[in-house]
N, CA, C and O of each residue as an XYZ file, in Angstrom:
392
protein
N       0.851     -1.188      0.000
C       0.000      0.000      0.000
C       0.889      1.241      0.000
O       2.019      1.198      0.486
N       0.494      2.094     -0.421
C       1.628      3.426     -0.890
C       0.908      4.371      0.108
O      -0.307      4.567      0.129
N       2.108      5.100      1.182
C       1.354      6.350      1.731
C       1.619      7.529      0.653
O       2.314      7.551     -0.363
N       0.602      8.727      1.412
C       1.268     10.215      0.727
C       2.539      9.979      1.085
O       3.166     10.010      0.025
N       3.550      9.683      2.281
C       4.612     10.119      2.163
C       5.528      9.754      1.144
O       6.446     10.407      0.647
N       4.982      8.187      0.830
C       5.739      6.817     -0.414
C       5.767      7.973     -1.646
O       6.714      8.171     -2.407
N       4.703      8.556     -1.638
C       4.626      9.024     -3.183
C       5.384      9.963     -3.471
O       5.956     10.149     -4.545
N       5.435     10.874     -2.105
C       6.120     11.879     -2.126
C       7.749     11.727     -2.448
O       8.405     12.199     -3.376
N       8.020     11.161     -1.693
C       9.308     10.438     -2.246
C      10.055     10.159     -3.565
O      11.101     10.563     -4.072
N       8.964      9.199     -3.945
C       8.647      8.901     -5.427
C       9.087     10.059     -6.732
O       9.758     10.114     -7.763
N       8.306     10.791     -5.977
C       8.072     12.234     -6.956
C       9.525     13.431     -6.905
O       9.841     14.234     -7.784
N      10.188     13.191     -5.596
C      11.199     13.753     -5.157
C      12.781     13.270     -6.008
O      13.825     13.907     -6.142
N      12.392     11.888     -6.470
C      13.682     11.372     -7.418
C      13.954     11.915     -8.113
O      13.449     13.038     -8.096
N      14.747     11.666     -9.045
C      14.755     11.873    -10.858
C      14.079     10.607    -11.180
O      14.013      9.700    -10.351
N      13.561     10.515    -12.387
C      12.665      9.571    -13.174
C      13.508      7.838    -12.626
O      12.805      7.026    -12.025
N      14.806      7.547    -12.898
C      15.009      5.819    -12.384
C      15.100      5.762    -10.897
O      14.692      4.736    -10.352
N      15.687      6.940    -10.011
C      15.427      6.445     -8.916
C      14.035      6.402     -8.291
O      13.780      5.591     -7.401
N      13.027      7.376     -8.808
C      12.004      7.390     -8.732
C      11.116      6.115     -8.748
O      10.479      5.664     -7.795
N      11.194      5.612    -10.024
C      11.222      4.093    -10.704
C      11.096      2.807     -9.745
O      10.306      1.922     -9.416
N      12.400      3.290     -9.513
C      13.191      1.890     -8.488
C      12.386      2.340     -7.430
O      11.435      1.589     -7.213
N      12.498      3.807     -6.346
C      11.759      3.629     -4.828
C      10.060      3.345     -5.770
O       9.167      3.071     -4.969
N       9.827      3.364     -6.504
C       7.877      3.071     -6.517
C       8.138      1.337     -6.385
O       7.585      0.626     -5.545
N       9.122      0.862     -7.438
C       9.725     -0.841     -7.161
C       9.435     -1.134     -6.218
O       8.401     -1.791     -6.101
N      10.068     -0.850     -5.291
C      10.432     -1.382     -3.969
C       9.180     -0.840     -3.386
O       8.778     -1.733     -2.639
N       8.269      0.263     -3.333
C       7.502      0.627     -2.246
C       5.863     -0.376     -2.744
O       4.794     -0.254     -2.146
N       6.071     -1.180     -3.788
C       4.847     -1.798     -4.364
C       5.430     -3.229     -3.939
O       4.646     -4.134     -4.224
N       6.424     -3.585     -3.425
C       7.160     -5.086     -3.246
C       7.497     -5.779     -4.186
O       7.750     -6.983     -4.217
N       7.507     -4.895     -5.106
C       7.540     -6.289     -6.329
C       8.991     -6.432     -6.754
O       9.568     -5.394     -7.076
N       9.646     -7.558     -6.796
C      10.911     -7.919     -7.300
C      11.848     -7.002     -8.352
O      11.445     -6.309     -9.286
N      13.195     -7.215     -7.913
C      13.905     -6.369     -9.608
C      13.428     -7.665    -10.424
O      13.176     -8.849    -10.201
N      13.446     -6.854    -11.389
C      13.327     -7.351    -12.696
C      13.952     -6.989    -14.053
O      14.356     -5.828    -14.116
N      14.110     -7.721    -15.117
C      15.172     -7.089    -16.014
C      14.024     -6.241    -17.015
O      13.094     -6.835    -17.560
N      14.208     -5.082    -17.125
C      13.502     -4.119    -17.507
C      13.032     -4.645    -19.450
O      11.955     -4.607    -20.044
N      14.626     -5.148    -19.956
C      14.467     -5.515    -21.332
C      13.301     -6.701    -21.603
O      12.328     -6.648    -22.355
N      13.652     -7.554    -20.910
C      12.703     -9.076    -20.549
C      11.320     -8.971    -20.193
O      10.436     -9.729    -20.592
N      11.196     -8.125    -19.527
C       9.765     -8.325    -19.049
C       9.434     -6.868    -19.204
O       9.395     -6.153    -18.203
N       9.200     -6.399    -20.376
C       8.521     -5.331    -20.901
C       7.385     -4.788    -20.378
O       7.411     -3.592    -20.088
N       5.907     -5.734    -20.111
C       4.599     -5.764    -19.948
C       5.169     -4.771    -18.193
O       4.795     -3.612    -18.011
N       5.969     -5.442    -17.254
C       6.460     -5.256    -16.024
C       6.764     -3.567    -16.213
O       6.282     -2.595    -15.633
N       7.625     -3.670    -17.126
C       8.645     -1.980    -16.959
C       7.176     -1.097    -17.403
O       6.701     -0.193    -16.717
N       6.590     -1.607    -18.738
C       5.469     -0.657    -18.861
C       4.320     -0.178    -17.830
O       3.597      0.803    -17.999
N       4.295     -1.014    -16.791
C       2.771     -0.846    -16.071
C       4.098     -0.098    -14.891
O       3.617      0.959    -14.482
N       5.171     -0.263    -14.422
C       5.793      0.265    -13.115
C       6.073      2.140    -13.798
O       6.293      3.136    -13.110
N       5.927      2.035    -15.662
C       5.845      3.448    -15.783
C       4.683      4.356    -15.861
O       4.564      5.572    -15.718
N       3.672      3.176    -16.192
C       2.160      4.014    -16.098
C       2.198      4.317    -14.797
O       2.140      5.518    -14.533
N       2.295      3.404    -13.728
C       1.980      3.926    -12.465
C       3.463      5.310    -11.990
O       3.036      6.445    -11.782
N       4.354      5.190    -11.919
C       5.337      6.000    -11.988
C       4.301      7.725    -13.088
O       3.535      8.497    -12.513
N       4.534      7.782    -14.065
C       3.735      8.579    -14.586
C       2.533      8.563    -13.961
O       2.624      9.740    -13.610
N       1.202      8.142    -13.406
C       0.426      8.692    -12.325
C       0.593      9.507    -11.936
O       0.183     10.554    -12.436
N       1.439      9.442    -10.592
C       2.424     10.247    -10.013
C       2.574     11.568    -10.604
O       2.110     12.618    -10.160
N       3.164     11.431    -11.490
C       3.919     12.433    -11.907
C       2.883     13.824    -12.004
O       2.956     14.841    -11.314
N       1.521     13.380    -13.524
C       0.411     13.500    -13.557
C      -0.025     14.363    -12.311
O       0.395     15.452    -11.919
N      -1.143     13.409    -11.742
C      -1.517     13.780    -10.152
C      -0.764     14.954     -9.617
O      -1.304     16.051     -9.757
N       0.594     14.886     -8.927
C       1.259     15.852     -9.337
C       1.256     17.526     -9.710
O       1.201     18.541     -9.016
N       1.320     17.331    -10.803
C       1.296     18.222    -11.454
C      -0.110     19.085    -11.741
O      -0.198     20.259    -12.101
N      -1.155     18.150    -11.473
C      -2.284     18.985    -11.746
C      -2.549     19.326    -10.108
O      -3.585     19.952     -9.888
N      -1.662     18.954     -8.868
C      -2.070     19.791     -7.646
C      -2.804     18.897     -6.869
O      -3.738     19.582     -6.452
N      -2.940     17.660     -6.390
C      -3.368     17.003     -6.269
C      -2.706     16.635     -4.870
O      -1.514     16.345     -4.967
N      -3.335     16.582     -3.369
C      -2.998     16.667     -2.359
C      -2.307     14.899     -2.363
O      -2.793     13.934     -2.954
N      -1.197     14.929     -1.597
C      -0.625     13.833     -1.729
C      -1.307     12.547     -0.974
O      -0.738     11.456     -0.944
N      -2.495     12.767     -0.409
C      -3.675     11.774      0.122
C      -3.937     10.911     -0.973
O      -3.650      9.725     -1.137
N      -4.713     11.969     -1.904
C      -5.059     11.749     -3.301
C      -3.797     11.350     -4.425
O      -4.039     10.736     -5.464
N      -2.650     11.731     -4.097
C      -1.853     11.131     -5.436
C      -1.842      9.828     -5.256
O      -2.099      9.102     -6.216
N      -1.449      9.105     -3.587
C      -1.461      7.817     -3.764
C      -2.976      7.083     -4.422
O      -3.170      6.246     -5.304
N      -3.713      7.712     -3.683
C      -4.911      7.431     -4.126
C      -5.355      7.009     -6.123
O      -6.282      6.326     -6.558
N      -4.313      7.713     -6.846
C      -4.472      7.997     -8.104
C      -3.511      6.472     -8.391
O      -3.869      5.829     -9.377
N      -2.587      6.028     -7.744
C      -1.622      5.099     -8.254
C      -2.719      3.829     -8.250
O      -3.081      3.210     -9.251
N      -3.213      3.571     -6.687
C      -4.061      2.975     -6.366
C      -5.153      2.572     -7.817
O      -5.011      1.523     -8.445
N      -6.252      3.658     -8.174
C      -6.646      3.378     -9.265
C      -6.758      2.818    -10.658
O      -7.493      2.169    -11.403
N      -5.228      3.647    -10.551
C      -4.778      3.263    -11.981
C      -4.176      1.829    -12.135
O      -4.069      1.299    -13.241
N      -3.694      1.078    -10.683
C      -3.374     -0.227    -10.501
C      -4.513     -0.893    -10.569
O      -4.196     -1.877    -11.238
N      -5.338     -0.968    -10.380
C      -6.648     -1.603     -9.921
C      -7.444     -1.233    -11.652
O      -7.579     -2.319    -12.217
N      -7.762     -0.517    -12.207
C      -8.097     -0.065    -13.356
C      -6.983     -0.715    -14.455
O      -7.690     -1.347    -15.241
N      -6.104     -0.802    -14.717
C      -5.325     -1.901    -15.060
C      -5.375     -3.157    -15.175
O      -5.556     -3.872    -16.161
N      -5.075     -3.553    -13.302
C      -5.964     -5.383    -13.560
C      -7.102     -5.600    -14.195
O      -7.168     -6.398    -15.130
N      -8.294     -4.800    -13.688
C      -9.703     -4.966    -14.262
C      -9.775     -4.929    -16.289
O     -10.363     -5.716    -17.030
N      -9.013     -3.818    -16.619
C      -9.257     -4.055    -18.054
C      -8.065     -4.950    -18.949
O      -8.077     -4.938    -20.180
N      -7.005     -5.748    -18.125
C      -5.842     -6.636    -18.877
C      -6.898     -7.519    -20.001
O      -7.944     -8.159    -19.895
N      -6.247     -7.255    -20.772
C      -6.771     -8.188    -21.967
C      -7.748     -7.790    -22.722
O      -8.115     -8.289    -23.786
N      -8.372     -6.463    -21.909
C      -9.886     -6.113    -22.737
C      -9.772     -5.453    -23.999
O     -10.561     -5.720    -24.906
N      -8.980     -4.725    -24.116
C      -8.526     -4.357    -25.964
C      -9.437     -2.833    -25.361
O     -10.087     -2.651    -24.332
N      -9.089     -1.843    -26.633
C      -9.857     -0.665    -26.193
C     -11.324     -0.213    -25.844
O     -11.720      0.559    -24.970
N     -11.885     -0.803    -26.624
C     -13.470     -0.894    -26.553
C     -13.957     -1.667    -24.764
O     -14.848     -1.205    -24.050
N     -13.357     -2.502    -24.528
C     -13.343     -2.912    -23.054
C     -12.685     -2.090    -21.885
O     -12.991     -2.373    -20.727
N     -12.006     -1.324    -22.090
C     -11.225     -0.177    -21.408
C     -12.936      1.107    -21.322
O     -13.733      1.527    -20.484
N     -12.716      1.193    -22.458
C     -13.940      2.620    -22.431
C     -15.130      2.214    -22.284
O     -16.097      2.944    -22.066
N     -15.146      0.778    -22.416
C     -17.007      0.627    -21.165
C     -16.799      0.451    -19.948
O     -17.580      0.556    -19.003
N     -15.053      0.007    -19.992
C     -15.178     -0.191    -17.953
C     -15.063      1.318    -17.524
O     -15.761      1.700    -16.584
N     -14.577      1.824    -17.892
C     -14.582      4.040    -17.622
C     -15.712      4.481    -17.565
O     -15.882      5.440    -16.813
N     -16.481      4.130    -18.068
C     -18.155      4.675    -18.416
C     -19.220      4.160    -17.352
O     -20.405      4.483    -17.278
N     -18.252      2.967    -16.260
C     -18.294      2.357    -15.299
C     -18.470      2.690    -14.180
O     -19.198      2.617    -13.190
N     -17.206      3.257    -14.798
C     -16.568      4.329    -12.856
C     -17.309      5.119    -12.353
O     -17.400      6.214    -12.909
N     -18.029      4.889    -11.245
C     -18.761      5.886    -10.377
C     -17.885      7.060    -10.360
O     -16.668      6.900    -10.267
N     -18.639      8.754    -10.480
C     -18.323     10.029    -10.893
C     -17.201     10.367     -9.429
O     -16.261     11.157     -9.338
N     -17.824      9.336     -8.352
C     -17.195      9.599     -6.958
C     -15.572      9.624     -7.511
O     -14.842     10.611     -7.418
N     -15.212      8.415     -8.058
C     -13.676      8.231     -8.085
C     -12.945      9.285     -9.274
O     -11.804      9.194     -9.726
N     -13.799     10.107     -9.547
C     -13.135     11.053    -10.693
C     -13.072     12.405    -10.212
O     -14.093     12.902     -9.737
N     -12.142     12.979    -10.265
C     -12.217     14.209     -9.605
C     -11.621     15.425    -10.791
O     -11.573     16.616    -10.484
């Protein structure tokens, strides 16, 4: 589970150390970045979250809160192709959108 402070952190790197503390603050193993592509791509969507969130001012309660989502919004649409992405969005109670 990521606090505001995890994120804050996060956000405080440059982009690989950044990377690496979100790595480590989600538990998930090193991994070889070349090899397991699907891995490096989703540790940069969530990394970019962050960034995002961020930038549009977003109290650091809420940034973790945004990683959270976008992890969870992820699992739920793996495999769904785009058209399955934009009916699960059309999904999302207005609560979780801010």
């Amino acid at each position: 589970l990521l606090t505001p402070q995890g994120v804050k952190e996060v956000f405080q790197f440059q982009r690989p150390q950044g990377r690496e503390h979100l790595r480590r603050l989600l538990n998930w193993e090193e991994f070889d970045e070349q090899r397991d592509s699907r891995r490096s791509i989703l540790l940069d969507t969530l990394y970019e979250s962050i960034i995002f969130a961020v930038g549009k001012g977003f109290p650091w309660v809420e940034v973790a809160q945004v990683v959270k989502f976008t992890e969870e919004l992820l699992r739920e649409t793996k495999g769904a192709g785009l058209q399955g992405l934009g009916d699960h969005l059309q999904e999302v109670p207005s609560s979780q959108c801010k």
